[in-house]
C-alpha positions in Angstrom: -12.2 31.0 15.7 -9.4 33.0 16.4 -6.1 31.2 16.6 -2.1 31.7 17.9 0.6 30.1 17.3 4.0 29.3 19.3 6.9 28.0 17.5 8.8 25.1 19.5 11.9 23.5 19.4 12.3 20.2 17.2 10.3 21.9 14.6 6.9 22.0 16.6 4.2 24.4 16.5 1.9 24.9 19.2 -1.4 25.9 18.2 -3.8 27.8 20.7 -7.5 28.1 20.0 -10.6 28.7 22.3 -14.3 28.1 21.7 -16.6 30.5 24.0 -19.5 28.6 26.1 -22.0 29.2 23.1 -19.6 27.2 20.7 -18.8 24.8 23.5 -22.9 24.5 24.2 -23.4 23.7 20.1 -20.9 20.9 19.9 -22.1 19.2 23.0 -25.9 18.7 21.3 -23.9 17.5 18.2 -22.4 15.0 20.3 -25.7 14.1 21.8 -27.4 14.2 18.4 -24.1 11.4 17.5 -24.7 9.4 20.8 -28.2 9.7 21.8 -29.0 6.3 20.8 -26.6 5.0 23.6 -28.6 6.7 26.5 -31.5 4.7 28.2 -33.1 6.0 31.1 -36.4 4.8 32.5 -39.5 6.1 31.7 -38.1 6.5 28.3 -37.3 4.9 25.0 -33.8 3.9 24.1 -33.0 7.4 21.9 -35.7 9.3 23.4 -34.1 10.8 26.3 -34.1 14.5 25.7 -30.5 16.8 26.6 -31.2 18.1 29.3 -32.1 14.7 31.0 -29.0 13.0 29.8 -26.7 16.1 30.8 -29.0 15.8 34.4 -28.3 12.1 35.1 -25.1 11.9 33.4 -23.5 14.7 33.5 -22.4 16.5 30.3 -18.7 15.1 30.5 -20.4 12.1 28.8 -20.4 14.1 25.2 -16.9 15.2 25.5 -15.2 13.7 23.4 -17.4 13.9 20.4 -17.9 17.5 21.1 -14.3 17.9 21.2 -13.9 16.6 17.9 -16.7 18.8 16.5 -14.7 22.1 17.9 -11.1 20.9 17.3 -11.0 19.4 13.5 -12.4 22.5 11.4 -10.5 24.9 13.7 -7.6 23.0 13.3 -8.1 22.8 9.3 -9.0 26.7 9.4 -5.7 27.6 11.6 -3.7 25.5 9.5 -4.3 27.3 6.6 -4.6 30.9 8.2 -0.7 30.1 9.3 0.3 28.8 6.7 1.5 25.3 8.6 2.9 22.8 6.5 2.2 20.2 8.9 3.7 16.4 8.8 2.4 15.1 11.9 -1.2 14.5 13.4 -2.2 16.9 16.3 -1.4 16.4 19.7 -4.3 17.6 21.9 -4.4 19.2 25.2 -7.3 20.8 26.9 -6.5 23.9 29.1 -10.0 24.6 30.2 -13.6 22.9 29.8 -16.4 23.5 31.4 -18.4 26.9 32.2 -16.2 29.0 30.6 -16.4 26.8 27.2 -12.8 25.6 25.9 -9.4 26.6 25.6 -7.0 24.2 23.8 -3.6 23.3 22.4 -3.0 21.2 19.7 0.8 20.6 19.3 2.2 19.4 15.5 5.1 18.9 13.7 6.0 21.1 10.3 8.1 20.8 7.6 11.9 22.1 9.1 13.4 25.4 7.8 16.6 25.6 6.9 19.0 26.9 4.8 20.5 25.0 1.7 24.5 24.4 1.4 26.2 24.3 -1.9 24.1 22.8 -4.2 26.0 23.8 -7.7 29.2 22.8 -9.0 29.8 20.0 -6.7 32.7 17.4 -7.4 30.9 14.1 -7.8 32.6 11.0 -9.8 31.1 9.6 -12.8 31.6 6.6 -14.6 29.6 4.6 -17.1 29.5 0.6 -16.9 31.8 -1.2 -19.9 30.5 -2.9 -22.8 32.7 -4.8 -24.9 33.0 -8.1 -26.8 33.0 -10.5 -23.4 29.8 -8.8 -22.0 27.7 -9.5 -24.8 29.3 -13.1 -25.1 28.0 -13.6 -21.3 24.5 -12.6 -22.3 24.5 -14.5 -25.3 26.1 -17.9 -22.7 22.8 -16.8 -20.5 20.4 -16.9 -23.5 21.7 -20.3 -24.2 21.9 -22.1 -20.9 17.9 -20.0 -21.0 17.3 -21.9 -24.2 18.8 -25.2 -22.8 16.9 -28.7 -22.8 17.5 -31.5 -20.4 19.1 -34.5 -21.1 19.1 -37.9 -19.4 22.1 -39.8 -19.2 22.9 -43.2 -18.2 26.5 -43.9 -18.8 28.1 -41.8 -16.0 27.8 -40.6 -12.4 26.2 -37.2 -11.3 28.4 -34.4 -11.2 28.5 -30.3 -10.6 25.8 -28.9 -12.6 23.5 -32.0 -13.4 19.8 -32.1 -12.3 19.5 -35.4 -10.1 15.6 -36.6 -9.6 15.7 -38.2 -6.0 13.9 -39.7 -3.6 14.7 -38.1 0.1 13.5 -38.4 3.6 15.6 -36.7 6.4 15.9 -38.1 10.3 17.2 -36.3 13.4 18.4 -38.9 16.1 16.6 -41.4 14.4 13.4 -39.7 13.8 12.1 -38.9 10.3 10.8 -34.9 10.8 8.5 -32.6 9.1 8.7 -31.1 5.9 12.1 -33.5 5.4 10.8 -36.0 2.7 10.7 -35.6 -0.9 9.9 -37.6 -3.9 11.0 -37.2 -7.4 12.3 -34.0 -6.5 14.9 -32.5 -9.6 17.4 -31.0 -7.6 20.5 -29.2 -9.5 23.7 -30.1 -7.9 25.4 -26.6 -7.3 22.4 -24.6 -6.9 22.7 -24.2 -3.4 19.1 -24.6 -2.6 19.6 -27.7 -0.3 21.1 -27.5 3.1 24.8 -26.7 3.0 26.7 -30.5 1.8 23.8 -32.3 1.0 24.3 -31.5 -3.0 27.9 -32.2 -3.0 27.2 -35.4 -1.6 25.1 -36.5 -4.5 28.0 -36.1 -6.9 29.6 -39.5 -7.9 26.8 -41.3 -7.6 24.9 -43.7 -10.1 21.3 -44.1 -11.2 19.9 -46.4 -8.7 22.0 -45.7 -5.7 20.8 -45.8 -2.8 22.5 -44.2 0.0 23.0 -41.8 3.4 23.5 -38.2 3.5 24.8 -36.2 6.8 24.4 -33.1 7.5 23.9 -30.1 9.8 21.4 -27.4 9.7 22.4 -24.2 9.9 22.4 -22.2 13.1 20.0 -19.5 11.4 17.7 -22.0 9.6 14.2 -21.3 10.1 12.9 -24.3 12.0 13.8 -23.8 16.0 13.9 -27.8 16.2 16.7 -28.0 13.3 19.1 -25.3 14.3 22.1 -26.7 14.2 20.9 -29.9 14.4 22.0 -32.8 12.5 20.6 -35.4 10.5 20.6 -37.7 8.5 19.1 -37.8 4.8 18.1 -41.6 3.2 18.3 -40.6 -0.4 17.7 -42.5 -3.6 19.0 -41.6 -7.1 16.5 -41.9 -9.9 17.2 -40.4 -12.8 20.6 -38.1 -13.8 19.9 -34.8 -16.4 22.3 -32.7 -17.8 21.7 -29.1 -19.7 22.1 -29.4 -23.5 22.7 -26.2 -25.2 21.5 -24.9 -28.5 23.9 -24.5 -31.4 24.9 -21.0 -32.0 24.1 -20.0 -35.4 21.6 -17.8 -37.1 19.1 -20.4 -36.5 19.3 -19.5 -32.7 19.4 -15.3 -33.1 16.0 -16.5 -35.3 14.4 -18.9 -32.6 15.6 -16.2 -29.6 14.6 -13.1 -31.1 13.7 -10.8 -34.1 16.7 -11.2 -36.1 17.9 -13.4 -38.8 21.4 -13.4 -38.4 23.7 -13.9 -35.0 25.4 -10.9 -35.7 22.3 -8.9 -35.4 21.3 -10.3 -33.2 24.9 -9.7 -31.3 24.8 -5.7 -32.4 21.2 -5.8 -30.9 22.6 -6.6 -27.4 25.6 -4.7 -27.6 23.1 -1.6 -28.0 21.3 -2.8 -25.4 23.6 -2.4 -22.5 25.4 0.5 -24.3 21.9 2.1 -23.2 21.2 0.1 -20.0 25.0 1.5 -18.7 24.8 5.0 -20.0 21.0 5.1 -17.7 22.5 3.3 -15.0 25.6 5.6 -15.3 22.8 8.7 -15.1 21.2 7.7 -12.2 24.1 7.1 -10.0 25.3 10.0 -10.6 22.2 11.8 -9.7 21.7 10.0 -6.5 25.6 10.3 -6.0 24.8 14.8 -6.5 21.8 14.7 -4.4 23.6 12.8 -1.6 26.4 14.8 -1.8 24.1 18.3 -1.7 22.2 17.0 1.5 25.8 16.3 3.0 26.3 20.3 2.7 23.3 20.7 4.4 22.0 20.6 7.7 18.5 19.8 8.2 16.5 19.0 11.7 14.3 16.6 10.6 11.2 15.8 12.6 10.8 12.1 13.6 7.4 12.0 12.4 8.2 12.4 9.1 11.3 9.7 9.4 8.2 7.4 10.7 6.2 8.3 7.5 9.1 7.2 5.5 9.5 4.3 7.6 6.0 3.0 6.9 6.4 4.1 3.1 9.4 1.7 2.8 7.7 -1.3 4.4 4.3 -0.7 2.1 6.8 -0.8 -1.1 8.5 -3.8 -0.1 5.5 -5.1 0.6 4.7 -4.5 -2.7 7.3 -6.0 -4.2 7.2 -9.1 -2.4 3.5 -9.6 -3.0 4.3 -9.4 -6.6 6.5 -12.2 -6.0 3.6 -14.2 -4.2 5.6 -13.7 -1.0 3.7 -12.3 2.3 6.2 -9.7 4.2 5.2 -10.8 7.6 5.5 -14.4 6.8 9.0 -13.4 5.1 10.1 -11.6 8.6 8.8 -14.4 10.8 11.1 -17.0 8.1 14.3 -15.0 9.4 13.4 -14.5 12.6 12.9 -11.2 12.9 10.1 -8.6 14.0 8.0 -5.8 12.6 9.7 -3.2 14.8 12.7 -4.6 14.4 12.5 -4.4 10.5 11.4 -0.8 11.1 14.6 -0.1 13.1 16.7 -1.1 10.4 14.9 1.0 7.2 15.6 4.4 9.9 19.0 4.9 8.9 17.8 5.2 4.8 14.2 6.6 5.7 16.5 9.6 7.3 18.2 10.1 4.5 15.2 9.4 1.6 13.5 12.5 4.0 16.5 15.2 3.1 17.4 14.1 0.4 13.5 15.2 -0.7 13.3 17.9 1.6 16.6 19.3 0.0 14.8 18.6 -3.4 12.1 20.5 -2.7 13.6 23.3 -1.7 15.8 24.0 -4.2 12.8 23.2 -6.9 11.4 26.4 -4.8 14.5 28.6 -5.3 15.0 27.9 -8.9 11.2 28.6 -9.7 11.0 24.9 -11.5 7.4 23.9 -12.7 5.5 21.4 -14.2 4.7 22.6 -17.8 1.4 21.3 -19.7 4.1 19.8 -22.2 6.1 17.8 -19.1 2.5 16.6 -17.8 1.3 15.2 -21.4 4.8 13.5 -21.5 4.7 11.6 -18.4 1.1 10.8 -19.2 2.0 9.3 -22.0 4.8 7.5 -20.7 2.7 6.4 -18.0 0.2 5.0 -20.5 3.0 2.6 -22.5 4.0 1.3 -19.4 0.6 0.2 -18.7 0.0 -0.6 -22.5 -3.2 1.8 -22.0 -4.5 4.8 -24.0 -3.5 8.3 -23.2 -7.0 9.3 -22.4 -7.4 6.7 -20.0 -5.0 7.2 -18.0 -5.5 10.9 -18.1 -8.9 10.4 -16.9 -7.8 7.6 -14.0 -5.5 10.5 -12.7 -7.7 13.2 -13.0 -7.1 17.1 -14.3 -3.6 18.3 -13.3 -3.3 15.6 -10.8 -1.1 17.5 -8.0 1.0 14.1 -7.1 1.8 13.7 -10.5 3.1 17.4 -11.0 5.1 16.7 -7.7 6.9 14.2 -9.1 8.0 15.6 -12.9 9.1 18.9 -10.5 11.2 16.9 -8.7 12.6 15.0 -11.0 13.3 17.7 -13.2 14.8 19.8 -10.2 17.1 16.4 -9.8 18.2 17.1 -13.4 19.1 20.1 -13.0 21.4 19.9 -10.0 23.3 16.9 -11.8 23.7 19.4 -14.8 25.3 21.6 -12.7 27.7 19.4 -10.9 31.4 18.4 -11.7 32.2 14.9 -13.6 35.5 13.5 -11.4 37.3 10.7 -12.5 36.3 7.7 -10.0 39.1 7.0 -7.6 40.8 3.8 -8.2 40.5 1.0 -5.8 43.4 0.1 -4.1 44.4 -3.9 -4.3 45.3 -5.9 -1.6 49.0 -6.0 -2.9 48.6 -1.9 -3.4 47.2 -1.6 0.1 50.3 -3.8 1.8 52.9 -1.7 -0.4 
């Protein structure tokens, strides 16, 4: 089926196609073949009623819109490929003509923008790597610690900043206990912030046994329309005071906390540890910094369609990563107040620029020629397999021969590495301080 094609602005492609009345003819019997199971007419069985009766009494409008469907999709797979469309977008369909004469058609799509790539060697990008000194690794050895820490109750002293109190709790508003407001023998630790803003500091300086009243106000953005703002009143009583007991820092510690016999290992270990964590952290900025800065040099139309893609990309990962967490993201939104579409509206700004920032990718993965060797696949197969503790074969196999996804990804982060190679280190301007900024 012979096919033109009319390029629009806003990176649209019109597609014209026509089927003659014989073509036309064939795809209304498929649709009646499809639907003839709808079609009752008397004198007949429910599925029985032959073509030419149903296109009689009904007329054959009735089988439009299947045999549209049976025209349209394969010539619109077949002029896709014959023009070489890198399409983004579903078809829009409008019908010209229908009828006698067969059909004449549009279908209307958006493809990938052209466009022409700025500077995307030697750019001027700073670079800086994360320090590592004595102090770091003594604030990851405090965090193994505090970890590694045991409760303690104590008896001789009030609560104070830091201390788990166990409590008994039941909230009021004017007077009125309300739901979700009581608790019992609920460890709370006073600083954590995890209470309604006050209600922790007003447990410090109080004694095992105490009975007492806490006031508060809600917050104008809590979660509960009946508690915004509101305040109450919390009847609390204090059963039990805990306080964190560190471990002693010796050798028997680095032996209890990890592989190691000694501290000082132990110390060296972590000290390597985020040597490597800052130079990769280090690496990737700087890549993301290059590839924002290349898309900056270039200017790109992008279609909305493919911003929308993103879009829906974005909310599928963090719905990923929430579900992981046992959290449901449209329970989440409805928590803050806030819908669907207007979560959507506020990933557009970074789905615009995930979209170039790939698009520039890809392009420049075209210009330089960059593949996906045999040797880069095996690699990231087998990387892939330790990360899933599965064998090589296995995950070869679950992916398939030369899985085309996979290849898409080692080109473009290859094609990543190699603009960052290219690019110029700069010293990392200094931030000004507030007494540099009133000088």
């Amino acid at each position: 089926m012979a096919s033109t094609i009319e390029k629009k602005e806003n990176n649209i492609v019109e597609i014209s196609l026509e089927a003659t009345r014989e073509e036309f003819e064939a795809a209304l019997k498929q649709s009646y073949n499809k639907n003839k199971g709808k079609f009752q007419i008397q004198g007949f069985r429910k599925g029985k009623v032959p073509y030419q009766l149903v296109i009689q009494y009904y007329g054959e409008g009735v089988l439009y819109d299947d045999a549209i469907e049976f025209i349209a999709s394969p010539a619109y797979v077949e002029a896709v490929k014959e023009h070489d469309l890198k399409v983004v977008s579903r078809p829009d369909l409008s019908i010209d003509e229908i009828g006698e004469n067969g059909m004449k058609y549009k279908l209307a799509v958006s493809v990938k923008p052209e466009f022409e790539l700025g500077q995307y060697e030697g750019v001027e990008v700073p670079y800086s790597v994360r320090e590592v000194n004595d102090t770091t690794v003594s604030e990851e050895i405090e965090r193994m610690l505090k970890r590694n820490a045991s409760l303690e109750e104590i008896k001789d002293r009030a609560v104070e900043n830091g201390d788990t109190a166990v409590i008994d709790y039941e909230g009021f508003k004017d007077g009125v206990a309300f739901e979700g407001g009581k608790g019992e023998n609920y460890s709370l630790k006073i600083g954590s912030k995890s209470f309604i803003p006050g209600f922790e500091e007003q447990i410090i300086g109080h004694n095992v046994g105490d009975e007492f009243a806490i006031e508060v106000t809600f917050p104008e953005e809590y979660h509960s329309e009946d508690l915004k703002g509101a305040a109450a009143t919390f009847n609390v009583k204090l059963h039990t005071i805990k306080c964190e007991k560190l471990p002693e820092l010796d050798d028997e510690f680095a032996k209890d906390v990890s592989e190691f016999d000694t501290l000082d290992e132990l110390k060296a270990d972590i000290k390597k540890k985020q040597e490597d964590s800052a130079q990769k952290e280090a690496k990737a900025a700087f890549e993301n910094a290059v590839i924002t800065a290349v898309s900056e040099n270039t200017e790109i139309d992008i279609p909305d369609s493919m911003v929308d893609t993103e879009i829906d990309q974005m909310v599928n990962e963090q719905n990923s990563r929430m579900s992981q967490q046992g959290i449901n993201l449209d329970m989440y939104l409805k928590y803050v107040g806030q819908s669907m579409d207007e979560y959507k509206a506020s990933l557009k700004p970074m789905a615009k620029i995930r979209v170039k920032s790939n698009l520039v990718i890809e392009k420049i993965a075209s210009v330089i020629n960059m593949e996906a060797t045999k040797e880069d696949y095996d690699k990231e197969v087998e990387i892939i397999a330790e990360s899933y503790k599965m064998s090589k074969e296995d995950i070869a196999k679950s992916l398939g021969e030369d899985n085309e996804y996979l290849k898409e990804a080692i080109i473009s982060r290859k094609t990543v590495e190699y603009i960052a190679s290219k690019a110029v280190k700069t010293e990392p301007k200094e931030e000004k301080t507030d007494d540099d900024k009133k000088a």
